[in-house]
C-alpha positions in Angstrom: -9.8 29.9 -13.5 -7.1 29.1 -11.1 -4.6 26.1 -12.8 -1.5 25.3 -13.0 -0.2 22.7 -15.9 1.1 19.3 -15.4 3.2 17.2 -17.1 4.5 19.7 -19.7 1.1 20.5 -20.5 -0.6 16.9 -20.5 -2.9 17.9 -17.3 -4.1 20.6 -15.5 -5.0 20.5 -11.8 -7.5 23.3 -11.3 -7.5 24.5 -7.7 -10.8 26.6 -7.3 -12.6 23.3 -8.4 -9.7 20.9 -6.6 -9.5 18.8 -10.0 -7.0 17.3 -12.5 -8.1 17.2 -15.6 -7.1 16.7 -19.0 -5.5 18.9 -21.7 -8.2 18.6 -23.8 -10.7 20.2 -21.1 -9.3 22.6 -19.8 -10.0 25.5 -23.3 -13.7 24.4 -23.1 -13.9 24.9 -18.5 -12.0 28.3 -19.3 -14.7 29.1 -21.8 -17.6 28.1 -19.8 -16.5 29.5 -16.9 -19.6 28.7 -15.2 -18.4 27.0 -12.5 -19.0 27.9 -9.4 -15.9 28.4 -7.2 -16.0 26.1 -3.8 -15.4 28.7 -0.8 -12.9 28.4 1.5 -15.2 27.8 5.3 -14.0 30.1 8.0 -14.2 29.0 11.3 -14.9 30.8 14.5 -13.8 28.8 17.5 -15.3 30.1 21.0 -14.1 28.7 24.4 -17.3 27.2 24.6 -17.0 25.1 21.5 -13.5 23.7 21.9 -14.9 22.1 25.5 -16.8 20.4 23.4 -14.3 19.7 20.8 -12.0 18.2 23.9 -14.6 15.2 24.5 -13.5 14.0 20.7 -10.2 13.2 22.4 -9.0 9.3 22.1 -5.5 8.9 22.7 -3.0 10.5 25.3 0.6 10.0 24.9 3.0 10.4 27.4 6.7 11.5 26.9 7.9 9.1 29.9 10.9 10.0 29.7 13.8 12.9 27.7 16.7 10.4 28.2 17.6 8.4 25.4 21.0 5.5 24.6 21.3 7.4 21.3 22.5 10.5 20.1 20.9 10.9 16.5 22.8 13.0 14.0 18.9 14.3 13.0 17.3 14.2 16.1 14.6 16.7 16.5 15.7 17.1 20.2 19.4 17.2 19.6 20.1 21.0 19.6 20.1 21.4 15.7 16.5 22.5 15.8 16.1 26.0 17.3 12.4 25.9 18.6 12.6 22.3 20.5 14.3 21.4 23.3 17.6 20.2 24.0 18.4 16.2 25.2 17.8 16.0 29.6 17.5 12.8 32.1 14.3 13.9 33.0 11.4 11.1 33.5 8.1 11.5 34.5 6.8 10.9 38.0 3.8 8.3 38.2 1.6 10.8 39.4 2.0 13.2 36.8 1.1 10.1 34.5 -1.5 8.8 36.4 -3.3 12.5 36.7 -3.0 12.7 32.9 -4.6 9.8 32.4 -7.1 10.0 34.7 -7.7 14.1 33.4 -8.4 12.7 30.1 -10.9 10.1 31.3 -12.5 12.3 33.3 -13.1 15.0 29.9 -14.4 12.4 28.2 -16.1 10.4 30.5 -19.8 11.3 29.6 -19.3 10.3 25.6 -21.8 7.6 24.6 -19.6 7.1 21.6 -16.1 5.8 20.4 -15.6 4.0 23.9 -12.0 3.2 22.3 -8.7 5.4 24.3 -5.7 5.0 22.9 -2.6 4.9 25.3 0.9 5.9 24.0 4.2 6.0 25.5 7.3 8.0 24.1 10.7 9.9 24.7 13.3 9.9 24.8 13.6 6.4 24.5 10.6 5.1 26.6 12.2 1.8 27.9 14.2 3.7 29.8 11.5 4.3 32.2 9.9 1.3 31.5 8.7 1.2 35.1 6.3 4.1 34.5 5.3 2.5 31.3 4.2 -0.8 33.4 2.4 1.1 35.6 0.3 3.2 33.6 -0.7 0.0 32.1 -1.8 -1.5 35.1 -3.4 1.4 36.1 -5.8 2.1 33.0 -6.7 -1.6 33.9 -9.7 0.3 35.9 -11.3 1.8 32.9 -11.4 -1.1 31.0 -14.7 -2.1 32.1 -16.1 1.2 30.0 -13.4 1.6 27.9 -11.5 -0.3 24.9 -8.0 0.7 26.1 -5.0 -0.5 23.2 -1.7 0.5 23.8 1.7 1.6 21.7 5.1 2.8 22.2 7.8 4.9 19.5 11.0 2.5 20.1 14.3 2.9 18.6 14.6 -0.9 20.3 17.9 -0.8 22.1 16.9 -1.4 25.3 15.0 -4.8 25.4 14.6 -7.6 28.1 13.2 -10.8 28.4 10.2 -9.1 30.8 9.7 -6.4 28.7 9.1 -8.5 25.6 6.8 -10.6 28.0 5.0 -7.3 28.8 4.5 -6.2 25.7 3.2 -9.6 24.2 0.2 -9.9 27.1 -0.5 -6.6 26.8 -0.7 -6.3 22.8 1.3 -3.8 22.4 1.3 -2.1 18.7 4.8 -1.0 18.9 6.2 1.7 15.8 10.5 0.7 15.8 12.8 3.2 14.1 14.9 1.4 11.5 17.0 3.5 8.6 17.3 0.6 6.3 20.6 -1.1 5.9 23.3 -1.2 8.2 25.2 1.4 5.9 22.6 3.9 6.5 21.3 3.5 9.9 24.4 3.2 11.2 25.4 6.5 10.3 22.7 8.1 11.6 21.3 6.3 14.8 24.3 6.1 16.8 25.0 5.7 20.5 26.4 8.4 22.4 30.2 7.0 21.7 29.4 7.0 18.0 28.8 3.4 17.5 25.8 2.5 15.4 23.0 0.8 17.0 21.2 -1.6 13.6 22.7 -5.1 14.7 20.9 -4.6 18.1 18.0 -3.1 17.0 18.2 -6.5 14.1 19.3 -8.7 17.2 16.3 -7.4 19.3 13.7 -8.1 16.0 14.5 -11.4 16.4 14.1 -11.7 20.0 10.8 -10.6 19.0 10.0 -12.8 16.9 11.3 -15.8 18.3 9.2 -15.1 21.6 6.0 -14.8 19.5 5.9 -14.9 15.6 1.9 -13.6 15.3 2.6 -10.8 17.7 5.5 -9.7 15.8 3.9 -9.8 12.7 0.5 -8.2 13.5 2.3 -5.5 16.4 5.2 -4.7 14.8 6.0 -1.7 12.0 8.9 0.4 11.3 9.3 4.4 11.1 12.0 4.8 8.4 13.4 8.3 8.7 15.2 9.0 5.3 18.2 12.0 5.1 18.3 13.2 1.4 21.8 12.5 0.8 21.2 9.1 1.4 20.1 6.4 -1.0 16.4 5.8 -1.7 17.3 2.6 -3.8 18.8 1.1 -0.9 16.3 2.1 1.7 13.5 0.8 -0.5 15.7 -2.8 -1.3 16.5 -3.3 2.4 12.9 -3.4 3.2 12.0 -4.9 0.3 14.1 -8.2 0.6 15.4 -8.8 4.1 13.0 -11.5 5.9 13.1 -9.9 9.2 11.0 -6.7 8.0 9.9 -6.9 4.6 6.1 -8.3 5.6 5.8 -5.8 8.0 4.4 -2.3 7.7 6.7 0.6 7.6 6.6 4.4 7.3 9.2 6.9 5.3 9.5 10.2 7.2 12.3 12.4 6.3 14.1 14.7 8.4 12.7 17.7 8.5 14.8 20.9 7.4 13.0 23.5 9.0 14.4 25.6 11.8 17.1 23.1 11.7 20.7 23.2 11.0 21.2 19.4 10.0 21.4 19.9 6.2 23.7 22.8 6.7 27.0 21.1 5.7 25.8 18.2 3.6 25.2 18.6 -0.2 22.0 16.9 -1.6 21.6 15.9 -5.2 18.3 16.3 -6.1 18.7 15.2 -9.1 19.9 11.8 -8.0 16.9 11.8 -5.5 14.4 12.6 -8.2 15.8 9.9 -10.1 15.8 7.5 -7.9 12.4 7.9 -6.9 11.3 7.3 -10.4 12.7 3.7 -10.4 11.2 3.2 -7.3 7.8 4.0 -8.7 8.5 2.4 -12.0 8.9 -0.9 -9.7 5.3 -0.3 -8.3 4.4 -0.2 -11.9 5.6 -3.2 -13.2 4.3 -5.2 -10.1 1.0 -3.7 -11.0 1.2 -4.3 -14.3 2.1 -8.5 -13.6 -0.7 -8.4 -10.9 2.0 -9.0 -8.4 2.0 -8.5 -4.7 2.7 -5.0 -3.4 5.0 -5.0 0.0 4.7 -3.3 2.8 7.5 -0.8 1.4 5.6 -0.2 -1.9 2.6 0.5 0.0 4.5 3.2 2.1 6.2 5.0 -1.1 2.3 5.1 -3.0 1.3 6.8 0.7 1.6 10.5 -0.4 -0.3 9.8 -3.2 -3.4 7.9 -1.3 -3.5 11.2 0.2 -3.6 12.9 -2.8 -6.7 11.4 -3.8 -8.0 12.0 -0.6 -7.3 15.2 -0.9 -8.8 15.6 -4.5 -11.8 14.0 -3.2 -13.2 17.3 -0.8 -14.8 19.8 -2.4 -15.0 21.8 1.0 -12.4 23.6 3.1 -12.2 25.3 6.0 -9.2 27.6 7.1 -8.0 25.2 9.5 -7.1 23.3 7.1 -5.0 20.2 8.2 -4.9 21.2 11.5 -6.6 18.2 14.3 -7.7 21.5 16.7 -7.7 19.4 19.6 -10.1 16.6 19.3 -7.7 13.7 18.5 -4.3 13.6 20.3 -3.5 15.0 23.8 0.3 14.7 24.4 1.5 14.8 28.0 5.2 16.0 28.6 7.9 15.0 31.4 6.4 17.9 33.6 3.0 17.7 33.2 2.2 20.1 30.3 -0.5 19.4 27.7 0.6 20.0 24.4 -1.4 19.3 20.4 0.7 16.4 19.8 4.8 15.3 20.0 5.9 17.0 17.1 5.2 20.5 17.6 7.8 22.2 20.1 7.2 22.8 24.2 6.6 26.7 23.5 2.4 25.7 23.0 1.2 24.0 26.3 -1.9 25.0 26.9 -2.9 23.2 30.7 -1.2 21.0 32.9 -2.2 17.9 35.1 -3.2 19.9 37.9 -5.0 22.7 36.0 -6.4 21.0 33.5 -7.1 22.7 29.8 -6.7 26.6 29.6 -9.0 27.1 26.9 -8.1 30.5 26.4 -4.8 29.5 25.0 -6.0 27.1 22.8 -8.6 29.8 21.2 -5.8 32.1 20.7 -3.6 29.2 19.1 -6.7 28.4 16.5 -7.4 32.9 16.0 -3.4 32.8 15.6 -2.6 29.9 13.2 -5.9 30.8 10.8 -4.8 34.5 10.6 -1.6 33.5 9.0 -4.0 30.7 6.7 -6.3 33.6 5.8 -3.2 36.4 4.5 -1.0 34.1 3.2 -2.6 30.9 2.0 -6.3 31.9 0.7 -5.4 32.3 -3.0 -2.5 29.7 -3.3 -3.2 27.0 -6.1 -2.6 24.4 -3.4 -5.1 25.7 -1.0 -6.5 22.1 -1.0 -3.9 19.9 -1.3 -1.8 21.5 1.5 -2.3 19.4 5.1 -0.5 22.1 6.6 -0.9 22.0 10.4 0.1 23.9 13.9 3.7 22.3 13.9 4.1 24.2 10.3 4.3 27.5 11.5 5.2 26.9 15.0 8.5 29.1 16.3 9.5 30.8 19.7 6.1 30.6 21.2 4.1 32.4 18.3 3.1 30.8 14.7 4.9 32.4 11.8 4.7 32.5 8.2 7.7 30.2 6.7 8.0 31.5 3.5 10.7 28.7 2.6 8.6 25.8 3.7 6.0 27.3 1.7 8.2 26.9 -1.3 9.7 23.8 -1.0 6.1 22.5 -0.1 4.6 23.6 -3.7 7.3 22.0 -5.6 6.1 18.7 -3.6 2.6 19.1 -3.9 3.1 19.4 -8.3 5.7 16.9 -8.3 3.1 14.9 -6.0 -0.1 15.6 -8.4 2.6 14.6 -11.5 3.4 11.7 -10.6 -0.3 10.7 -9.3 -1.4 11.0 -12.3 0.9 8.8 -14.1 0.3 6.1 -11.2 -3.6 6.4 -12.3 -2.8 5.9 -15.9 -0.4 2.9 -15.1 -3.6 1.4 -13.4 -1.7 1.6 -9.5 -4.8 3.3 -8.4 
């Protein structure tokens, strides 16, 4: 039996069976040993079936534009990463948007169910082609008598007018804004192009917000919190926890992702600290639990990974894909026309363009690509089924690799994850 021990020995989380259990169980399943292991589904993806797959889609977002008024130190796209792209002025044409959008509709245009389309715009910085963004909008306005159209936008909130704000208000916009936390924080990181540090406009611009319409800003707006790990989780998790302006709205920790990238290159991380500090954090949760007190926003963004877990605990089926969305969910549109998986996987994938449509022969050998390298490397790992790995994971100069380094760092996260689920459970947090 395939387990690994938790906890200095309190738990075990058995992998062939996907279950924690405890200490006290685990002598009598390895002496049983009756259970039947749960298989790992291979799937075979034909051409035919992923046009099928491809009427599942429900939401196209568009890079408007690859200009942006910052200069992030972490930015994916600014030339520490060695896969993505580098920062341009390009913006898309309308009629590159407009034959996206109208591609899409016209793939899915037969489905009897899920008549809801979701309509994204992204960068770059999106306002800066807010133009396009308008008349998109304007222009989906004809399949709205079929369709449930909703519509967001990935911010970092440093362009903002009066019209804009008016825009986004009639048009219920769910808008995602980046914020760091405190000014300390953010302001190292999210800086214009002179250096300057952009968090009392993006604060300023919150207000404007929210002065304009206080249900709109409440109901519309979150924030994407992307953490560095020489920073301070304490003070993230305070800023979010006690300022007025953001503290009742949702928000989402993302941290910047060291693979392929040379960001963390010259800074030292103390992971001790880190751990540390995410202990109090969850301690916190615990004694808000424990008075029946209300969990924030920010508390219900830190338990997040652990939701998931039990997700995750709760299949007793996998398939080889494993985390992977193959094509049925997200259809990102870039500057030039290309369709890619999604945002976050680098411009070396497209596989069709506006004027082509899908090539369904590249998407095949993306799926026969990506579940060769699940089938060698991942089929026996402990964390088979806890792992949402996904095409952006192995994604390098235009062919998926095996990243032995990610691999590591990601089974340290998964035990430190199932750890410190199960303590939550015990505490009564879930």
């Amino acid at each position: 039996m395939n387990c690994i021990s938790l906890n200095n020995g309190k738990h075990f989380y058995c992998g062939d069976h996907n279950l924690i259990v405890n200490k006290e169980l685990i002598e009598p399943l390895f002496e049983l040993g009756k259970w039947k292991k749960k298989e790992i589904k291979k799937v075979n993806i034909s051409e035919t079936t992923l046009a099928d797959k491809v009427k599942s889609l429900n939401h196209l977002s568009f890079e408007v534009t690859q200009d942006c008024p910052l200069n992030c130190t972490y930015c994916v796209y600014g030339g520490s990463y060695d896969f993505h792209r580098t920062p341009s002025r390009k913006k898309m044409a309308l009629s590159t948007g407009i034959k996206g959008l109208d591609y899409l509709m016209g793939v899915i245009g037969d489905r009897e169910k899920n008549r809801l389309v979701a309509l994204s715009f992204y960068g770059g910085e999106p306002m800066a082609n807010f133009q396009l963004i308008r008349e998109i909008v304007l222009y989906s306005k004809k399949y709205t008598k079929d369709w449930e159209i909703k519509y967001f936008m990935t911010t970092n909130l440093t362009i903002l007018t009066d019209e804009m704000i008016d825009f986004l208000i009639e048009n219920k916009f769910k808008m995602t804004i980046s914020l760091d936390g405190p000014k300390e924080i953010h302001d190292k990181q999210r800086v214009f192009h002179n250096g300057l540090g952009s968090h009392d406009i993006v604060m300023k611009n919150l207000e404007r917000i929210k002065n304009a319409n206080e249900m709109f800003y409440l109901e519309k707006i979150s924030f994407n919190c992307v953490f560095s790990r020489d920073k301070s989780l304490i003070d993230v998790y305070e800023f979010y926890a006690k300022n007025e302006l953001v503290r009742e709205n949702n928000v989402r920790l993302s941290s910047v992702d060291p693979r392929d990238s040379h960001y963390y290159e010259d800074i030292i991380v103390d992971s001790k600290r880190l751990k540390e500090e995410h202990s109090k954090v969850l301690e916190r949760i615990c004694q808000k639990t424990a008075a029946s007190d209300k969990l924030l926003p920010i508390d219900q963004c830190m338990l997040s990974r652990f939701h998931l877990v039990e997700e995750l605990l709760s299949l007793r089926h996998l398939t080889n894909l494993a985390g992977s969305c193959l094509f049925d969910g997200k259809l990102y549109l870039d500057v030039d026309g290309n369709f890619h998986v999604c945002e976050k996987i680098n411009n070396r994938f497209s596989y069709g363009n506006v004027n082509e449509g899908f090539e369904f022969n590249k998407m095949g050998k993306m799926v026969k690509d990506f579940t060769a390298i699940i089938d060698e490397k991942c089929s026996d790992c402990i964390f088979n089924r806890l792992c949402a790995r996904c095409f952006i994971c192995f994604a390098k100069e235009g062919v998926f690799k095996f990243d032995e380094e990610f691999c590591l760092e990601r089974k340290k996260t998964m035990k430190a994850n199932l750890e410190n689920y199960v303590m939550l459970k015990s505490r009564g947090v879930f």
